[in-house]
Steps between C-alpha positions, in 0.01 A plus 500: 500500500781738573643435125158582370480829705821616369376588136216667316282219481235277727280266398215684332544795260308802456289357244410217741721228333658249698868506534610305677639259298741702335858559527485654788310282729676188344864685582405540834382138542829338363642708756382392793475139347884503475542683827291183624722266307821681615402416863540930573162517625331321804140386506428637809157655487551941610333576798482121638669390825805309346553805276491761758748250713737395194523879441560592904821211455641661219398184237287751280813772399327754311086545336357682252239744637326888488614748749269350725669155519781703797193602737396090447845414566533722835206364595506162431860427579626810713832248642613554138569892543825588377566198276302637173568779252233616220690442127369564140294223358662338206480600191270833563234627754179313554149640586335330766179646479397779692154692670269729335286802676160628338180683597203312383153680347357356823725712729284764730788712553743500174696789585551349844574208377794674253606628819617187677634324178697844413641483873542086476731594186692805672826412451614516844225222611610312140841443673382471885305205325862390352659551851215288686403239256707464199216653321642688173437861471276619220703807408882531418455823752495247782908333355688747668329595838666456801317188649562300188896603542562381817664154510310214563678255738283191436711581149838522667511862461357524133301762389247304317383795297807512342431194345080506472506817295700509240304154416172653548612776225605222262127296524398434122170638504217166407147564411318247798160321401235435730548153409864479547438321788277233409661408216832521627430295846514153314818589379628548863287245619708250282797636522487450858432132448797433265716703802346352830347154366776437242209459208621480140524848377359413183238363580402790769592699232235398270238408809578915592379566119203307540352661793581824344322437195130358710569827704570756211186362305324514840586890531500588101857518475619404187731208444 
């Protein structure tokens, strides 16, 4: 999922085409197929008991994750502080998703309402977010304030920020479908099995096409 989120593309286009059998996607399988194959990648389930405690012995050296992924790691393994740094992902910058704000016609008090989302976005709370939760600020305004410099010690020192956003400033910009993620779940969902149940890839390769294609023709997404 991380290789897909590094380019332009998901797995439905603008014109409601499925994609997700292209280049792409298939790139980003054989990836983490040989990964698998290469015996680089465990198949510990994230956020399960043996993970958390494979990760708190130092068995799971480094993940792939959103800004987010150090406030899980504080939290979920604070005896670690001091062992980890934040790096560049390979290759380029991957978008992890992210939150959206909006007033809706049934809002009572709209201006109010623009209020609180103009204040959530301020880019001093953008980067007291970063500070208490890993959260990434909205706004490049937020890069250089003071909080966001100050050296994390869970990090050894680092300032993370130094790393986070000159990657955020290097995101390809994708167009995301609202049925990215039902079409692209059976992808993970069988990727997951070829990683963590050691099925044949192709096989859950072409199992992962199947489901897409009941699902697309379910939601009027062409195939």
């Amino acid at each position: 999922e991380n290789a897909v989120q590094q380019g332009s593309a998901r797995y439905v286009d603008k014109d409601r085409n499925f994609i997700g059998d292209q280049e792409h996607v298939r790139n980003a399988w054989a990836l983490a197929v040989e990964a698998k194959q290469r015996r680089i990648v465990s198949n510990l389930v994230n956020g399960t008991p043996d993970q958390l405690s494979a990760v708190e012995d130092g068995k799971l050296p480094s993940q792939l994750g959103a800004s987010w992924a150090t406030s899980d790691l504080k939290n979920g393994v604070p005896k670690t502080k001091g062992r980890w740094r934040v790096a560049d992902m390979p290759v380029r910058p991957s978008n992890n998703g992210g939150s959206f704000l909006s007033v809706t016609k049934a809002c009572r008090e709209p201006e109010r309402a623009f209020q609180i989302i103009s204040w959530m976005l301020d880019a001093g709370n953008q980067a007291q977010g970063f500070v208490d939760a890993g959260l990434f600020p909205s706004t490049p305004a937020s890069y250089d304030l003071g909080q966001v410099r100050e050296p994390d010690e869970f990090f050894g020192g680092q300032v993370t920020m130094d790393v986070f956003g000159p990657a955020a400033q290097k995101i390809a910009v994708a167009y995301n479908s609202p049925f990215d993620v039902a079409l692209g779940q059976p992808i993970k969902d069988e990727i997951k099995n070829v990683g963590v149940l050691g099925k044949d890839p192709e096989q859950a390769w072409s199992d992962a096409m199947s489901k897409c294609r009941r699902i697309a023709k379910h939601l009027g997404v062409s195939y």
